[in-house]
C-alpha positions as CSV (number, residue, x, y, z in Angstrom):
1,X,0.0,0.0,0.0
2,X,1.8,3.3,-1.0
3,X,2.2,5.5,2.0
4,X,2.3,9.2,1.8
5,X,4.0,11.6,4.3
6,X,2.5,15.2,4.7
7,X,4.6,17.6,6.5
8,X,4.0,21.4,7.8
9,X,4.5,23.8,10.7
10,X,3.4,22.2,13.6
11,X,1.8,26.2,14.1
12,X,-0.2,25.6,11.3
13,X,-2.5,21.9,11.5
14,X,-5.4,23.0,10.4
15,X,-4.4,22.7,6.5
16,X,-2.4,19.6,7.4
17,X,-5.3,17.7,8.8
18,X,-7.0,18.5,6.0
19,X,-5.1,17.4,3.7
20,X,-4.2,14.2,5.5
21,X,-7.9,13.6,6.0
22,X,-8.8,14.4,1.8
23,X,-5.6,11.8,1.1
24,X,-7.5,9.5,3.1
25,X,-11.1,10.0,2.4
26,X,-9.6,9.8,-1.7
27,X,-8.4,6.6,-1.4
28,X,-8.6,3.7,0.0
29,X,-5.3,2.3,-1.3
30,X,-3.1,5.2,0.2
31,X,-2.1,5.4,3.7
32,X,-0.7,7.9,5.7
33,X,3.1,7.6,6.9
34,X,3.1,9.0,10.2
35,X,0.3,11.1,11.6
36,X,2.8,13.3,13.4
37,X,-0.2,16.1,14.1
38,X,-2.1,12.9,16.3
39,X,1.5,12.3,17.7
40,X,1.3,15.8,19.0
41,X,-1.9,15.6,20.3
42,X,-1.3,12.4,22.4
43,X,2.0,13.9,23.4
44,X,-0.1,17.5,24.5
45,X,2.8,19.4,22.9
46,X,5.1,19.9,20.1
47,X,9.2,20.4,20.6
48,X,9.6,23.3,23.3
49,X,7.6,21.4,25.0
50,X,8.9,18.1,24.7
51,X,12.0,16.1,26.8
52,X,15.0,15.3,25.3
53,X,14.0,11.6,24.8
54,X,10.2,12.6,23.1
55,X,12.2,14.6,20.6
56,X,14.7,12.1,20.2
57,X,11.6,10.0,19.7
58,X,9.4,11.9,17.5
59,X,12.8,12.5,15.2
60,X,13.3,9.0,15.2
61,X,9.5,8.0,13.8
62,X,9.5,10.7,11.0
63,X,12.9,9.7,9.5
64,X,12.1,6.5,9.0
65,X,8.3,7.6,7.8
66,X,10.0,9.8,5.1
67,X,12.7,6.9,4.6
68,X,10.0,4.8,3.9
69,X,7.3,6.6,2.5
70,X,6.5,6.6,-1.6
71,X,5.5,10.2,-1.9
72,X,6.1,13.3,0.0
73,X,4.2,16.2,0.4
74,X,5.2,19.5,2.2
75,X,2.0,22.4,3.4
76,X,3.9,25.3,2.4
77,X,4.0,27.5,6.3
78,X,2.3,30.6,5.6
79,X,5.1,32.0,7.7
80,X,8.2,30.1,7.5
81,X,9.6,32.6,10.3
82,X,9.1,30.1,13.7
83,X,9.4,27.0,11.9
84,X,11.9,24.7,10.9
85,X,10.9,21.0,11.4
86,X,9.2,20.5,7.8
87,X,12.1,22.1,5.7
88,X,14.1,19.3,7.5
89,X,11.6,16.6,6.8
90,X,11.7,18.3,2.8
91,X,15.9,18.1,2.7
92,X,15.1,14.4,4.1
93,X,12.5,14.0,1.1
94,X,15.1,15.2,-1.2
95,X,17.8,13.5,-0.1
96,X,16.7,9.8,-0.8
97,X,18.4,7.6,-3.5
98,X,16.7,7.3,-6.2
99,X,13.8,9.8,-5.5
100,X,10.7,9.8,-4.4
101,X,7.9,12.3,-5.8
102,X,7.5,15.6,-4.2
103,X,5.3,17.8,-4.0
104,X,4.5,21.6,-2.3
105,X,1.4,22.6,-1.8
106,X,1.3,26.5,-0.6
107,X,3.7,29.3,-1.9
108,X,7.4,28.7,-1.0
109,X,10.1,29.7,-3.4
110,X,13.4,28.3,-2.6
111,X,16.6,26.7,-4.9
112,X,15.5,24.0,-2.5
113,X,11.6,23.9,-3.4
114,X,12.8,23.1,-7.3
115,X,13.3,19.5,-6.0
116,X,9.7,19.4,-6.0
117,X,8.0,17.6,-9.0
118,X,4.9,19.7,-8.8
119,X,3.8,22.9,-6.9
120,X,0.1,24.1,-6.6
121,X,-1.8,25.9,-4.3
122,X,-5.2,23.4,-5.1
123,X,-5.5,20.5,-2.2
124,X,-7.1,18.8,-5.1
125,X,-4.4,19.1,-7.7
126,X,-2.2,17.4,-5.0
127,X,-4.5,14.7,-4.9
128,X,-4.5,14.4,-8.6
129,X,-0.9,14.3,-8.5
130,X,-0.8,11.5,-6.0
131,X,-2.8,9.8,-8.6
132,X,-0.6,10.0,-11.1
133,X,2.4,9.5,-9.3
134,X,1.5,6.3,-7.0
């Protein structure tokens, strides 16, 4: 089953839930890689927050998900200021040998966001995308 991992500012989950509920709802042959915004919840906070060993954690369980995921899809932040977690998680993406589709949804212009095979700001041209793609 392909698995697809969203990323975003943890500031921002709204759009990110979104989308990871739309990749699911679409279909039924997709799955998510990590739910990191659940992860959050469960955990009641998000890095400041967090001990040393629930970072360590949390790092360790989105690695692998983007290691092993078969698409990658980053939630532009609408302010990339505070946040730096999913422009890791999108140099992880890029990184793997022999590639793995990427994708931004939002407005983010970087030499590093022409890695991306496709850019929109349409939740449902991503999940056209992911059709083609997977």
């Amino acid at each position: 089953m392909p698995s697809i991992y969203v990323a975003g500012s943890s500031l921002e989950l709204p759009p990110i839930r979104l989308l990871m509920r739309q990749i699911a709802d679409t279909s039924p042959a997709w799955q998510l890689a990590y739910d990191w915004p659940a992860a959050i919840a469960k955990a009641g906070a998000a890095n400041a927050d967090l001990s040393t060993f629930e970072k360590n954690a949390a790092r360790i369980e989105a690695v692998s998900a983007i290691r092993g995921c078969d698409a990658f899809v980053l939630v532009a932040p609408l302010d990339p200021t505070p946040t730096a977690g999913c422009f890791v998680e999108f140099g992880i993406a890029l990184s793997q040998i022999g590639g793995i589709p990427i994708a931004i949804l939002g407005e983010w212009e970087s030499v590093f966001a022409t890695g991306a095979a496709f850019q929109t700001n349409s939740a449902r041209e991503i999940l056209a995308w992911l059709h083609e793609v997977l």
